[in-house]
ZAKOLFI-155324 format. One record per atom (N, C-alpha, C): atom name; z, y, x; residue in three letters. Coordinates in Angstrom, 3 decimals. Layout:
<atoms>
<atom name="CA" w="Z" v="Y" u="X" resn="ala"/>
...
</atoms>
This chain:
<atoms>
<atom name="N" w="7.884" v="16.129" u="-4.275" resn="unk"/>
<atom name="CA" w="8.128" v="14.702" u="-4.408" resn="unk"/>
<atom name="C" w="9.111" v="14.275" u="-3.334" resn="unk"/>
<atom name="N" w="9.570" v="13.414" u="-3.608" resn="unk"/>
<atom name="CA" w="10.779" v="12.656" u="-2.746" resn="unk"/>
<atom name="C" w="10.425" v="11.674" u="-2.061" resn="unk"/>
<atom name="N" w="10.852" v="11.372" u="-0.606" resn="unk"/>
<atom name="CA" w="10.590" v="10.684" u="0.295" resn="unk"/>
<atom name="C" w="10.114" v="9.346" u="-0.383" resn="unk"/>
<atom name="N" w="10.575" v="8.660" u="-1.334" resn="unk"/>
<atom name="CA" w="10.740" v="7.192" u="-2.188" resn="unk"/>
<atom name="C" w="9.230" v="7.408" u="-2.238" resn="unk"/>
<atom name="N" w="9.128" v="8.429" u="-3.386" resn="unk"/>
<atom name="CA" w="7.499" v="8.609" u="-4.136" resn="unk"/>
<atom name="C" w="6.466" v="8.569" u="-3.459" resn="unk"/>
<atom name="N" w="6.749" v="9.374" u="-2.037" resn="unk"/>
<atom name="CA" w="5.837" v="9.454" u="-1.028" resn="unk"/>
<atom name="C" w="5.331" v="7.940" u="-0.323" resn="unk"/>
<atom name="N" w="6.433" v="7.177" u="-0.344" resn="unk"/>
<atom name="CA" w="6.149" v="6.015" u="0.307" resn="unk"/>
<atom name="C" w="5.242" v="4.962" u="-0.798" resn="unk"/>
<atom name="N" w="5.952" v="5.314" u="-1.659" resn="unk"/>
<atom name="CA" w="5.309" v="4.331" u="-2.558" resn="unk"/>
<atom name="C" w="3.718" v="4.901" u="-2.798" resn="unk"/>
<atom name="N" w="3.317" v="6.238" u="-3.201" resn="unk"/>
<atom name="CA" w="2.114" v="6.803" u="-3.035" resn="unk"/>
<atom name="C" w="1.338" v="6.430" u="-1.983" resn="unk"/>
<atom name="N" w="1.511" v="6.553" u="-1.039" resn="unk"/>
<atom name="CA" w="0.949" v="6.406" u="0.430" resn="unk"/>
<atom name="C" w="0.760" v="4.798" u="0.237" resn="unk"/>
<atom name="N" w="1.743" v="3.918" u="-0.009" resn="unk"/>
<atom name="CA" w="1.311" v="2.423" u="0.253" resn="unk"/>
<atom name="C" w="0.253" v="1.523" u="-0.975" resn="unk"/>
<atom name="N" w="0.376" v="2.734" u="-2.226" resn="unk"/>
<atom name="CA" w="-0.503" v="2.411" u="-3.487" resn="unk"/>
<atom name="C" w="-1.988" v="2.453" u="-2.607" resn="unk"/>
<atom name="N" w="-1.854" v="3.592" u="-2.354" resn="unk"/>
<atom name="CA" w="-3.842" v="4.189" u="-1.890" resn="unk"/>
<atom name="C" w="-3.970" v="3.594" u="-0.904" resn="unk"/>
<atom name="N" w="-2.933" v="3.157" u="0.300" resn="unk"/>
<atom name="CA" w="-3.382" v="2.471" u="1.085" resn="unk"/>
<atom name="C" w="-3.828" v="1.381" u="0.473" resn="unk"/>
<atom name="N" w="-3.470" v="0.265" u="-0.016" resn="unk"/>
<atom name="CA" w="-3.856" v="-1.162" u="-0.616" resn="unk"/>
<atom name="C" w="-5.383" v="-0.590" u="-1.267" resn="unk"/>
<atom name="N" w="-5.364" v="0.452" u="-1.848" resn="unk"/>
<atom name="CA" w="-6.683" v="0.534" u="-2.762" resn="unk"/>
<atom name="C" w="-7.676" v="0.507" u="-1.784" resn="unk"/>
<atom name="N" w="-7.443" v="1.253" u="-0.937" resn="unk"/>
<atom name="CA" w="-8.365" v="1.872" u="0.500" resn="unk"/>
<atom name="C" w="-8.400" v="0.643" u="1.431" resn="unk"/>
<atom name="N" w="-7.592" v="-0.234" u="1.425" resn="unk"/>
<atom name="CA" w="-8.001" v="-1.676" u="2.275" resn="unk"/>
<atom name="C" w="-8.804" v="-2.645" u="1.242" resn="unk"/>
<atom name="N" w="-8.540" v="-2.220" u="0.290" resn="unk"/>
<atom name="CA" w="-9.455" v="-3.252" u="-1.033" resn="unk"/>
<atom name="C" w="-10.857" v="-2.382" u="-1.020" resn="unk"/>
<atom name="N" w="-11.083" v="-1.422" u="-0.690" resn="unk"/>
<atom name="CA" w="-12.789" v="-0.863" u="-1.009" resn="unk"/>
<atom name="C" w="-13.551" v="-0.639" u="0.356" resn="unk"/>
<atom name="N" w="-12.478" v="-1.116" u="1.481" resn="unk"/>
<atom name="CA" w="-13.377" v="-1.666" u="3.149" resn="unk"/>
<atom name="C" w="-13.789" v="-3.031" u="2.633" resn="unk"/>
<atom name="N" w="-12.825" v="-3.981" u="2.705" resn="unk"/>
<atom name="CA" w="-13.106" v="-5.491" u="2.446" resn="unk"/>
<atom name="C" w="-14.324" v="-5.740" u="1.712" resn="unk"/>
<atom name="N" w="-14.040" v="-4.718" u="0.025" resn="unk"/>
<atom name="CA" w="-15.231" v="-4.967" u="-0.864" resn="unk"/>
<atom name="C" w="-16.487" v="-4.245" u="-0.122" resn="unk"/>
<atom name="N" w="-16.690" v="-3.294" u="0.338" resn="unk"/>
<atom name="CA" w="-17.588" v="-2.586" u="0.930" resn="unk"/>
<atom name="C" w="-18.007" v="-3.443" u="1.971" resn="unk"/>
<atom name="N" w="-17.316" v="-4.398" u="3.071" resn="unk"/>
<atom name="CA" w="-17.531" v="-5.032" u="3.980" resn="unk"/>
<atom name="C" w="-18.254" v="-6.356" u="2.973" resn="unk"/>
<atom name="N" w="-17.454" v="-6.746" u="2.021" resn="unk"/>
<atom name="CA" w="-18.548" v="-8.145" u="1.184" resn="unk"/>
<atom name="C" w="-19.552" v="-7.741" u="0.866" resn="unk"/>
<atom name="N" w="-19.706" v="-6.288" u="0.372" resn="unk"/>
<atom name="CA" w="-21.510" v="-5.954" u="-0.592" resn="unk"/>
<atom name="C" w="-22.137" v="-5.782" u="1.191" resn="unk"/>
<atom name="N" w="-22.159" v="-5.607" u="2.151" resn="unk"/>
<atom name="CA" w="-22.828" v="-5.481" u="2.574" resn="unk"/>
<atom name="C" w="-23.195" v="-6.522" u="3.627" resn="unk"/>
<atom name="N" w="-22.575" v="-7.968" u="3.546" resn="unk"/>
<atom name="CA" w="-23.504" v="-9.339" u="3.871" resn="unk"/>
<atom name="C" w="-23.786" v="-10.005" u="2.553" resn="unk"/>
<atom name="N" w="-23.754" v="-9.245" u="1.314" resn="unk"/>
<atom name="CA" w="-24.564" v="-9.922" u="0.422" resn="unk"/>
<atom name="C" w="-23.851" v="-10.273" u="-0.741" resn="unk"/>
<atom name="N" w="-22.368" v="-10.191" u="-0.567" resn="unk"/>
<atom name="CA" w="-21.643" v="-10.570" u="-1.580" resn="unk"/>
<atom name="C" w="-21.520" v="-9.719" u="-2.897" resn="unk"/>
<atom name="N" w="-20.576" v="-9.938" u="-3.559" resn="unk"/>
<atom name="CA" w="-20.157" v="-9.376" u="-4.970" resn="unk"/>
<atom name="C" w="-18.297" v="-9.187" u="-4.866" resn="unk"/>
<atom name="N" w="-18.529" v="-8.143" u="-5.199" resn="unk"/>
<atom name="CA" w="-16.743" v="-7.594" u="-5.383" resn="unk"/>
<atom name="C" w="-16.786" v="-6.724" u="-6.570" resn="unk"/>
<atom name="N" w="-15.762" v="-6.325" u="-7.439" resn="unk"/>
<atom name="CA" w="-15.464" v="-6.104" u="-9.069" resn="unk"/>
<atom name="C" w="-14.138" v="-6.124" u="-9.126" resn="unk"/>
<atom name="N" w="-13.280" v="-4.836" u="-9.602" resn="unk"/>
<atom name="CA" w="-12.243" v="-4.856" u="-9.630" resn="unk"/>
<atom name="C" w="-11.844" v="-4.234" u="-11.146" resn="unk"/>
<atom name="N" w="-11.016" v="-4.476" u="-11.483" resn="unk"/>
<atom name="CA" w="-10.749" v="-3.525" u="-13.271" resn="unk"/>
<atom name="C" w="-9.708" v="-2.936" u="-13.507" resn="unk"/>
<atom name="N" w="-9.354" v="-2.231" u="-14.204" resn="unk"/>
<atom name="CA" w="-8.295" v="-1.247" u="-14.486" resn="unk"/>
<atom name="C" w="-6.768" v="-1.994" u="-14.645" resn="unk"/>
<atom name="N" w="-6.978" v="-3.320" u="-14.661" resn="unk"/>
<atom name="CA" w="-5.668" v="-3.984" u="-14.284" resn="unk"/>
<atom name="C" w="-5.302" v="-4.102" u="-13.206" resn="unk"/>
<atom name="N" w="-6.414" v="-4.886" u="-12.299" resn="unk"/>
<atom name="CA" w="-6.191" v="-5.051" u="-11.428" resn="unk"/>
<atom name="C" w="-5.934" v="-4.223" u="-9.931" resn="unk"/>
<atom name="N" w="-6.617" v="-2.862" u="-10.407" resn="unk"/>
<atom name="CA" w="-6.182" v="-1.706" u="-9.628" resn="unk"/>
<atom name="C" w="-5.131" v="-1.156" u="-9.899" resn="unk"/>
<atom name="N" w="-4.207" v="-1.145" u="-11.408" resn="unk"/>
<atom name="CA" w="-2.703" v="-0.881" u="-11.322" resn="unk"/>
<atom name="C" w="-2.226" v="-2.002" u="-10.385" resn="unk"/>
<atom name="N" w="-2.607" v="-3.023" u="-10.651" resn="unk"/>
<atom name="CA" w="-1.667" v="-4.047" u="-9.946" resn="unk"/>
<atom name="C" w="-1.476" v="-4.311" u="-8.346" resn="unk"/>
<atom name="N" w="-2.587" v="-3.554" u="-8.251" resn="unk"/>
<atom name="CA" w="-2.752" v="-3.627" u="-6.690" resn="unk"/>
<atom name="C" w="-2.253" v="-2.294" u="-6.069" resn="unk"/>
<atom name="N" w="-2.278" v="-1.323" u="-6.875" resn="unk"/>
<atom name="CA" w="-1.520" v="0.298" u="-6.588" resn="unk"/>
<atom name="C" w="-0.233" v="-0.163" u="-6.120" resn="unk"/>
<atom name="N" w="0.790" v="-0.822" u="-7.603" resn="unk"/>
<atom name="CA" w="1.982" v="-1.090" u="-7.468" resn="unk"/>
<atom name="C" w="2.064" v="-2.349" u="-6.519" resn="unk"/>
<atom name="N" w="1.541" v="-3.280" u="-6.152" resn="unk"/>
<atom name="CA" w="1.981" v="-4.204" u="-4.872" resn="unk"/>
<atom name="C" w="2.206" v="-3.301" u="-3.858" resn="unk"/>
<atom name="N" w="1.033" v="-2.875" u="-3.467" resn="unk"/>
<atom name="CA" w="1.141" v="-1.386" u="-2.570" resn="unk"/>
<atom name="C" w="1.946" v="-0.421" u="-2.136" resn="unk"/>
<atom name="N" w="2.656" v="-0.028" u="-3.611" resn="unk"/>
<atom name="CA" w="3.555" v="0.741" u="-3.434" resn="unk"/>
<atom name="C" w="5.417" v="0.136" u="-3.554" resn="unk"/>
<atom name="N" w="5.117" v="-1.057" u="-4.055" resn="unk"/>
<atom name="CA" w="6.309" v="-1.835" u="-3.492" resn="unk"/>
<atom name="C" w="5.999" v="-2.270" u="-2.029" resn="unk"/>
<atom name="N" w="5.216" v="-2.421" u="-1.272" resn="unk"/>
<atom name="CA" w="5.405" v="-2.278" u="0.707" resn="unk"/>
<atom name="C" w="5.151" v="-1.767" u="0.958" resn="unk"/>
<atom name="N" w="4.966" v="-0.060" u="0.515" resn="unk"/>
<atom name="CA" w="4.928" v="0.845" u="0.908" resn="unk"/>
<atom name="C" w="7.191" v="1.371" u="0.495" resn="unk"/>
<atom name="N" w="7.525" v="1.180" u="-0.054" resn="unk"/>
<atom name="CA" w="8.839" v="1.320" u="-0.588" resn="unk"/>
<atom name="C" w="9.776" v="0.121" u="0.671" resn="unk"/>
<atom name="N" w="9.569" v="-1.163" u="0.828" resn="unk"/>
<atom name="CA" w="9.938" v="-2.127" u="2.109" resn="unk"/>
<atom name="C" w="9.591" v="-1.414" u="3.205" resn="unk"/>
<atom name="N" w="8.804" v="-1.003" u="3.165" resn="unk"/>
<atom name="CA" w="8.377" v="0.079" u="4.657" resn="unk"/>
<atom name="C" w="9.320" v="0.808" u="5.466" resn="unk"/>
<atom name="N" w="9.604" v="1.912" u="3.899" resn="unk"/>
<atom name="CA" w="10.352" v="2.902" u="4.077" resn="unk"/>
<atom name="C" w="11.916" v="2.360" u="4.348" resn="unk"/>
<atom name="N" w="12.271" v="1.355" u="3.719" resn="unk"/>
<atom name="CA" w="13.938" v="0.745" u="3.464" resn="unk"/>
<atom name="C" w="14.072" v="0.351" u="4.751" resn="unk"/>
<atom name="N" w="12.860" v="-0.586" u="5.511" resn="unk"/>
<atom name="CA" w="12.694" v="-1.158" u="6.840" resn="unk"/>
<atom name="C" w="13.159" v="0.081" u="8.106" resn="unk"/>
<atom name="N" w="12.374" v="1.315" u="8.051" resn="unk"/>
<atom name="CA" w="12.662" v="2.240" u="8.858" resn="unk"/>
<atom name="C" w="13.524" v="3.118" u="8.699" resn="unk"/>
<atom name="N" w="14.174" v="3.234" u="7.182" resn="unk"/>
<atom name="CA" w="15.758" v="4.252" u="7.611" resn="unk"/>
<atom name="C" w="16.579" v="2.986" u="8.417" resn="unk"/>
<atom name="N" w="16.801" v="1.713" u="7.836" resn="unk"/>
<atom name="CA" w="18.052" v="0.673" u="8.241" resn="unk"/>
<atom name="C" w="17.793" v="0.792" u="9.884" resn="unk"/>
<atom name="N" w="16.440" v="0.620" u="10.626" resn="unk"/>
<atom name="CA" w="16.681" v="0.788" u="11.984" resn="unk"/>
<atom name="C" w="16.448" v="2.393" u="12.221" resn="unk"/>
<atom name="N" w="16.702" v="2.885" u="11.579" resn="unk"/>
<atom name="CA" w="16.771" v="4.449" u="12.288" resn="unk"/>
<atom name="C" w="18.667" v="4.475" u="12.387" resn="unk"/>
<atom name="N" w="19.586" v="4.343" u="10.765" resn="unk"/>
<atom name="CA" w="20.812" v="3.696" u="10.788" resn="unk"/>
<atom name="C" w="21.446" v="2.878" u="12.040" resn="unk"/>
<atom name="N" w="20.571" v="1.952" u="12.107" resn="unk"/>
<atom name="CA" w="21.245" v="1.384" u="13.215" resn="unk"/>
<atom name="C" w="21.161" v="1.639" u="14.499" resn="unk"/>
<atom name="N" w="19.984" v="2.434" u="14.893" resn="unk"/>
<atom name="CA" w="19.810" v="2.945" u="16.436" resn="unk"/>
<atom name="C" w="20.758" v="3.698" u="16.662" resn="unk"/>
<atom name="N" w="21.204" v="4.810" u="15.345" resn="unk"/>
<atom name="CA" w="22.014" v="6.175" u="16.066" resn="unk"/>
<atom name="C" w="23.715" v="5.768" u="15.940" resn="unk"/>
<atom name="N" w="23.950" v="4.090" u="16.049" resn="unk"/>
<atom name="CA" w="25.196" v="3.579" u="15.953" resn="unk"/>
<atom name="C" w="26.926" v="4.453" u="15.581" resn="unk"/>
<atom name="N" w="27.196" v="3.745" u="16.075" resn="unk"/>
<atom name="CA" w="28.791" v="4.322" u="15.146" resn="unk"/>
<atom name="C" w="29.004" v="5.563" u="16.246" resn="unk"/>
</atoms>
Protein backbone atom coordinates (compact mmCIF):
# COMPACT_ATOMS: atom_id res chain seq x y z
CA UNK A 1 0.00 0.00 0.00
CA UNK A 2 1.00 3.55 -0.60
CA UNK A 3 1.83 6.14 1.81
CA UNK A 4 -1.91 7.99 0.80
CA UNK A 5 -3.73 4.52 1.79
CA UNK A 6 -1.78 4.21 4.83
CA UNK A 7 -2.80 7.55 6.07
CA UNK A 8 -6.12 7.35 5.24
CA UNK A 9 -6.28 3.64 6.91
CA UNK A 10 -4.62 4.68 10.03
CA UNK A 11 -6.99 7.89 10.39
CA UNK A 12 -10.30 5.57 9.45
CA UNK A 13 -9.52 3.12 12.64
CA UNK A 14 -8.32 5.81 14.47
CA UNK A 15 -11.86 7.75 14.45
CA UNK A 16 -13.48 4.20 14.95
CA UNK A 17 -11.13 3.56 18.00
CA UNK A 18 -11.90 7.17 19.50
CA UNK A 19 -15.71 6.41 18.84
CA UNK A 20 -15.63 2.89 20.95
CA UNK A 21 -13.50 4.79 24.13
CA UNK A 22 -16.17 7.64 24.20
CA UNK A 23 -19.00 4.91 23.66
CA UNK A 24 -17.31 2.55 26.12
CA UNK A 25 -16.67 5.64 28.44
CA UNK A 26 -20.87 6.49 28.06
CA UNK A 27 -21.99 2.63 28.79
CA UNK A 28 -20.08 2.80 31.68
CA UNK A 29 -21.79 5.95 33.72
CA UNK A 30 -24.94 4.56 32.49
CA UNK A 31 -25.50 5.77 29.15
CA UNK A 32 -26.49 4.30 25.69
CA UNK A 33 -24.30 4.48 22.50
CA UNK A 34 -25.40 2.56 18.96
CA UNK A 35 -23.71 3.00 15.92
CA UNK A 36 -24.79 1.33 12.27
CA UNK A 37 -23.25 0.33 9.22
CA UNK A 38 -23.67 3.85 7.87
CA UNK A 39 -22.57 5.50 10.24
CA UNK A 40 -19.32 3.59 10.72
CA UNK A 41 -18.56 4.05 6.87
CA UNK A 42 -19.09 7.56 7.53
CA UNK A 43 -17.05 7.92 10.30
CA UNK A 44 -14.12 5.53 8.69
CA UNK A 45 -14.11 8.03 5.74
CA UNK A 46 -14.20 11.43 7.94
CA UNK A 47 -11.28 9.70 9.48
CA UNK A 48 -9.60 8.93 6.71
CA UNK A 49 -10.05 12.29 5.06
CA UNK A 50 -7.81 13.77 8.44
CA UNK A 51 -5.99 11.18 8.34
CA UNK A 52 -5.12 12.21 4.35
CA UNK A 53 -4.89 16.46 5.84
CA UNK A 54 -2.46 14.93 8.19
CA UNK A 55 -0.35 13.51 5.80
CA UNK A 56 -0.59 16.75 3.10
CA UNK A 57 0.07 18.89 6.50
CA UNK A 58 3.48 16.99 7.14
CA UNK A 59 5.11 16.51 3.63
CA UNK A 60 4.33 20.68 2.95
CA UNK A 61 6.40 21.33 6.30
CA UNK A 62 8.85 18.64 5.73
CA UNK A 63 9.03 20.68 1.87
CA UNK A 64 9.49 23.62 3.48
CA UNK A 65 12.04 22.91 6.28
CA UNK A 66 14.63 21.36 3.77
CA UNK A 67 14.31 24.94 1.76
CA UNK A 68 15.68 25.86 -1.61
Amino acid sequence: MGEKANAFAAGGCGCLTVFAVIAGLALLVGGRAHINIGGAVLLFVCGGLVGLLVLWIYKKGKRDRSGP
